[in-house]
C-alpha positions, 0 to 999 in steps of 0.5 A: 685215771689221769688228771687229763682224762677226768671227767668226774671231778667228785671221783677225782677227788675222793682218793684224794681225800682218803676218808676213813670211816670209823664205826663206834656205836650201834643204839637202840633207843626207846623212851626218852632218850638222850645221848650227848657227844663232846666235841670230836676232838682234833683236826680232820675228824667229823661225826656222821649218824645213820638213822635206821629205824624210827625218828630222832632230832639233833640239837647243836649250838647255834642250830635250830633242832633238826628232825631226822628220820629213818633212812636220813644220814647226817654228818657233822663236818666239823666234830661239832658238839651235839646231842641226838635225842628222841622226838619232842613229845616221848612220854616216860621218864629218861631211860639208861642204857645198856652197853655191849661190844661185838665184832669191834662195834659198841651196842648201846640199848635203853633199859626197860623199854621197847625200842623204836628208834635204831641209830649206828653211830660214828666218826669219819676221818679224814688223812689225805692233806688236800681235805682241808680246804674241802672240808673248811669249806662244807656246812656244819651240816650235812644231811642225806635224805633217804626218804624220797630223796634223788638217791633214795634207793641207793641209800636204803639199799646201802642202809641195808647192807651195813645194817645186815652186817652188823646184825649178822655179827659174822668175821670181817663185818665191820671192814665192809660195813665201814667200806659201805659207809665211806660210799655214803659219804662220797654219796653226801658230797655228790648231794651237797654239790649238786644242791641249790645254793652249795656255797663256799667257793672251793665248792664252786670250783669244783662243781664245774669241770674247767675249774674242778680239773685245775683244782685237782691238779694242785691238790695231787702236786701242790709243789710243782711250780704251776703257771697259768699255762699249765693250769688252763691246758688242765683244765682244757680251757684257755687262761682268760677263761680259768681266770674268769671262772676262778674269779667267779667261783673263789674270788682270786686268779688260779696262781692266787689261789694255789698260794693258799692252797699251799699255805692251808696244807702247810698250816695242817701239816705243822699243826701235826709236828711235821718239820718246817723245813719237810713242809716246805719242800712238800708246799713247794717253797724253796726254803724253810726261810721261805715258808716262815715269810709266806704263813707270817704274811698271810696267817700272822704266825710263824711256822715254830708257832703252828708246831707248838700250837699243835702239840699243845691241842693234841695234848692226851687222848681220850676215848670217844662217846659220852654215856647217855644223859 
């Protein structure tokens, strides 16, 4: 599919952004339960629960509780720390928990207890450099209603489907239940652009078609030197008109907009380690002396300054997932 022929910004964008979903957790829950998770940790790493069977609530700083259901799925954009817990009210003590691999996927259970509550648990991933700017832009939140929601029967049946595959245990079912998950991501976007009130001026843009195919251009070639003329025939519109909806949309002209576009994929690749004078040549400056100026100028850091921060965040790794509280 061609930049010129899209009439489908959302599926443009989707391989752009090379989301990989990883699959952790499979709970089953029942009593009173509690299961808090740290921070994700790292740029580009987001959590997102899929509620199968029964109810439950998240809990996050600065949030009021949010009531989740069977069929709803939620995602976490920002790896925010959060806790999923049982419905106000459960009776009983706290429960632990038991826990078991199979076929890669851990199965958490509470001990003692029935469960009426299932819930498979996980993190999205995403590679491509052009998210950053898209996923800045999204909420804290995100949450697909299955229930009665536009699409409702697309979700249960894609509900279904990952949780036959776990279920059934068999070779290769954790590839195609992270594959139906990537799905349900790309359905969570479509939700949220379409909503009433979708904010955030990247999300404008590409919610309409003129603006969406101009936007996909830069984020395919952020180094090729773009003029307004090029942009408007993209977008099959005229420049007075992109400029008009770029003001509208993200409060800057095409050009000015590219200019941070550049900057936002500089800034998320030196915070990865990549040299500047790669970066630049992938940003489309001419020069590393170049990009330095630019990111001092607009974020008050130089290039080395980024790098240094980024080594520093990554510091060790640890594993994911805290045990129930």
């Amino acid at each position: 599919m061609t930049l010129e022929s899209l009439d489908d910004p959302l599926s443009g964008l989707a391989p752009l952004l090379q989301v990989r979903p990883v699959l952790d957790d499979l709970c089953e829950f029942g009593g009173r339960w509690a299961s808090p998770h740290a921070a994700a940790g790292g740029p580009g790493w987001a959590y997102f629960h899929i509620v199968t069977r029964g109810e439950c609530e998240l809990e996050s700083p600065g949030h009021a509780p949010l009531g989740l259901q069977a069929g709803d799925v939620l995602l976490l954009p920002h790896g925010d720390p959060h806790v999923m817990r049982a419905r106000p009210g459960t009776a009983g003590i706290p429960t632990g928990t038991s826990k078991a691999y199979r076929n890669a996927i851990r199965h958490r259970a509470s001990l003692g207890v029935e469960p009426d509550t299932e819930i498979i648990c996980g993190r999205l991933q995403f590679e491509a450099a052009g998210e950053s700017l898209l996923i800045a832009a999204l909420p804290d939140r995100i949450l697909l209603r299955g229930p009665g929601g536009p699409d409702a029967a697309r979700t249960r049946l894609l509900l279904e489907a990952i949780r036959d595959e776990l279920d059934a245990d068999a070779a290769g079912a954790a590839a195609i239940a992270t594959h139906l998950a990537s799905a349900l991501f790309v359905m969570m976007l479509r939700a949220h652009l379409g909503a009433d009130g979708a904010s955030g001026g990247l999300l404008r843009l590409l919610g309409h078609r003129p603006t969406a195919r101009a936007v996909l251009a830069m984020l395919r070639e952020p180094a090729r030197p773009w003029t307004l003329d090029e942009l408007a025939a993209r977008a099959a519109t005229s420049r007075a008109t992109l400029v008009r909806a770029f003001r509208a949309a993200a409060g800057c002209p095409p050009l000015a907009f590219l200019t941070d576009l550049r900057l936002g994929l500089a800034r998320r690749q030196l915070l990865r380690g990549t040299s500047a004078a790669q970066v630049a040549a992938e940003v489309g400056y001419q020069s590393e002396s170049a990009l330095s100026r630019a990111m001092h100028r607009h974020h008050g850091l130089r290039p080395g300054e980024l790098r240094r921060a980024g080594e520093a965040a990554a510091g060790p790794q640890r594993p994911f997932g805290n045990a129930l509280a």
